[in-house]
N, C-alpha and C positions, 0 to 999 in steps of 0.2 A: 281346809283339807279337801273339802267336794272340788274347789277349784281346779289343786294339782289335779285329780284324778281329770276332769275334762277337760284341761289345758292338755293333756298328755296324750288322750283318745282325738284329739282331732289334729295330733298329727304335728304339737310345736314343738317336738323335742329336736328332729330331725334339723328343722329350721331353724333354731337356736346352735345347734352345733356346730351348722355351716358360720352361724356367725362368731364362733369362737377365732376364727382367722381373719376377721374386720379389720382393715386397718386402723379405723375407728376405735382411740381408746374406750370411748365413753360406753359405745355398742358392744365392745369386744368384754367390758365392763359390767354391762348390762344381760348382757347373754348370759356370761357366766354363774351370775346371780341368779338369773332365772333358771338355771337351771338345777343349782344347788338348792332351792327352795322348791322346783318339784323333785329333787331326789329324796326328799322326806318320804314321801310315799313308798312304799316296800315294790311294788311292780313297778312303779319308774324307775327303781335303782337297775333294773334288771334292762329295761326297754332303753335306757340312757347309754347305760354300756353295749346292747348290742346295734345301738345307731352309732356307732365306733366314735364314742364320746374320748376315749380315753388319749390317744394321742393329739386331739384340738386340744385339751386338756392340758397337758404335758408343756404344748405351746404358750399357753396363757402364762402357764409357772416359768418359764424360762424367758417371756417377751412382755409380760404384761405389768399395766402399771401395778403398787404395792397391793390396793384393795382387790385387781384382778389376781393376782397371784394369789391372797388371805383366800377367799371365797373359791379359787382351783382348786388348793389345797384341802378345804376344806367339804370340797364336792367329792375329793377323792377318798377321804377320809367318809364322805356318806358310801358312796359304791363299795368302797371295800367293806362293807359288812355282809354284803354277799361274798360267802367263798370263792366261788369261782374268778371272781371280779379280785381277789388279791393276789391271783396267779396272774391275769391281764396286767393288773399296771404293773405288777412287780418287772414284770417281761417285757413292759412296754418303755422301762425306760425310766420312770418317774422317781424313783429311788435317789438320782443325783439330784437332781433340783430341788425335792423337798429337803435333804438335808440343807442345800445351800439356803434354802431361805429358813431353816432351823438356825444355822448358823449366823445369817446376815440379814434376815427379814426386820418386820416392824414387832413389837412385842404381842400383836395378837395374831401376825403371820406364822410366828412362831409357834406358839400354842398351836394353830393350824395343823403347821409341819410335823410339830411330836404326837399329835391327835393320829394325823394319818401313819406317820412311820410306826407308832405303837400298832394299830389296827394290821398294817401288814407284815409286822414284824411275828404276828403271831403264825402266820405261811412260813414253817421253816427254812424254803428255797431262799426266802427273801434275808433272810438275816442276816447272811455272810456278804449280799448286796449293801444291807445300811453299814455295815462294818467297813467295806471296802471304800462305802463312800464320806468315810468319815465322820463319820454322824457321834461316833463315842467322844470325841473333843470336846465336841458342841451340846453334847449332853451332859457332861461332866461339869462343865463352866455355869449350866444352868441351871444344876446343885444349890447354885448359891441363892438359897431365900431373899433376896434383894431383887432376883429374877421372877419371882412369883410360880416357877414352875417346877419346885423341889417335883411333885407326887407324879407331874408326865414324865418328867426325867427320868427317875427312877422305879419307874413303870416299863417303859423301853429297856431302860439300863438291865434291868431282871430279865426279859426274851432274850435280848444279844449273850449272856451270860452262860446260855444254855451251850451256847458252841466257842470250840476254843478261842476260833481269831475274835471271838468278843469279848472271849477272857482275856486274853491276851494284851487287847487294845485297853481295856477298863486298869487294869493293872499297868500299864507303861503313862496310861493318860493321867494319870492320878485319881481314878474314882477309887478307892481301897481307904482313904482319909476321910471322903465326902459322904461314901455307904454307911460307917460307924459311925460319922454326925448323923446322918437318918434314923442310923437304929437309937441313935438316944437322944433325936429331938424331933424328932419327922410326926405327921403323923398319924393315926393307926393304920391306913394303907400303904403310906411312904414305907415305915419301918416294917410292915412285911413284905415288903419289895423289896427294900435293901437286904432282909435278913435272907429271901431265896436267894437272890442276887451271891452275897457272902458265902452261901452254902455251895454254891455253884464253885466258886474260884478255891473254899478251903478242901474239898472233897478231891479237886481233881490236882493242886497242886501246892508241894509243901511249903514253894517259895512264896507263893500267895497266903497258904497259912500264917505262914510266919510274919508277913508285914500286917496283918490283921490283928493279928495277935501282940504288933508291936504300938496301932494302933490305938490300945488301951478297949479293944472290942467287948469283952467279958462281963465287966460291971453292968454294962444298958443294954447284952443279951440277957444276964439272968435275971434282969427290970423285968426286961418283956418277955421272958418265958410265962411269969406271974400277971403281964396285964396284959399280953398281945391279945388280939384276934385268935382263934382256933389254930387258922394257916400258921401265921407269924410262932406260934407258941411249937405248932409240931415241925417249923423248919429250925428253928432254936435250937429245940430238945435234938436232932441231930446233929444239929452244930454243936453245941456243947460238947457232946459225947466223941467226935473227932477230935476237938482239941485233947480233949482225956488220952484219945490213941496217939496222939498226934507227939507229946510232950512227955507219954510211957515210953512209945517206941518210936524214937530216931528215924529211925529207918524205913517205917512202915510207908512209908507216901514213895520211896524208891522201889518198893516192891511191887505197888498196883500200877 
């Protein structure tokens, strides 16, 4: 940790960045890395983005070999814990390629990708960005516990949910089967991800209710109304109580 700190004060960051455009795999490789390991430091996240780290960055995830891409993504994934730093990449671009290597990468590129898209999915500008770029597909597919990535998944899957074209996308893409397997096998963070997630899609629309409800959802919400988390148990208790409006009155979801 002393090291980043003085690697950083005399001035390698700047230096490192230039080399993020090397044509040198190895270097271009190497850069990156260095630099993701002084972005550990909370003022290097800050002094990395403002030596316009972010678009050499961008480069790497789009041109570079697999491990340069993992460690991009993963750099970007450090910077965006600073706020302001999720409005730069959001704006900068990066939005497509990390899905792409969400999508296409190696399995710990990936992990990378959902790392970073969760962190700026929380910037709401950026949301209707990962939506647009396709990323609901590619998070739905990687539901499947054979993936090892149920709880990033549906961690993201819960932020895009909050706006429509994510409702929208999760509902056409088939995450509505894969959220109800989380809420009754996921688990305790998974299933209270899936269940805000749920609560998102049954509250604002009845045709999302209804395939929820078709999915046999009820049994392993009232499980986990009894074992959830606090979250998980008070996003339930209003779910439950929607379907209650939902299967009294007809018609109430045509009314709001």
């Amino acid at each position: 940790m002393d090291n980043r700190i003085i690697i950083a004060n005399c001035g390698a960051i700047v230096l490192l960045v230039d080399l993020l455009h090397s044509p040198d795999t190895k270097t271009q490789e190497n850069a990156v890395t260095a630099l993701l390991n002084l972005s550990i430091n909370d003022n290097n996240k800050t002094a990395i983005a403002d030596a316009d780290a972010i678009e050499p960055l961008i480069h790497v995830l789009e041109t570079g070999s697999p491990e340069a891409k993992e460690n991009s993504a993963a750099t970007l994934f450090s910077l965006s814990v600073i706020e302001d730093n999720k409005v730069k990449i959001g704006r900068s671009g990066a939005i497509k390629p990390l899905v792409d290597l969400l999508g296409n990468g190696t399995p710990r590129g990936k992990k990378d990708a959902a790392t970073a898209l969760f962190n700026l999915s929380i910037f709401h500008e950026n949301k209707a960005r990962i939506v647009q770029a396709g990323a609901v597909r590619h998070l739905v597919d990687l539901m499947d516990p054979a993936a090892g990535m149920v709880d990033k998944a549906v961690a993201v899957l819960a932020n895009l949910a909050t706006i429509s074209e994510g409702r929208n996308a999760i509902g056409q893409e088939g995450g509505i089967p894969v959220l109800v397997e989380v809420v009754e096998l996921g688990s305790a963070r998974g299933k209270e991800n899936a269940a805000a997630a749920l609560l998102q899609l049954c509250t604002t629309s009845g045709r999302f209710c209804n395939m929820v409800l078709q999915e046999g959802a009820v049994p392993p919400l009232v499980a986990l109304s009894q074992t959830g988390t606090p979250r998980a148990k008070e996003k339930v208790i209003v779910l439950l109580f929607f379907f209650l409006l939902f299967l009294s009155k007809p018609f109430f979801f045509t009314i709001i």
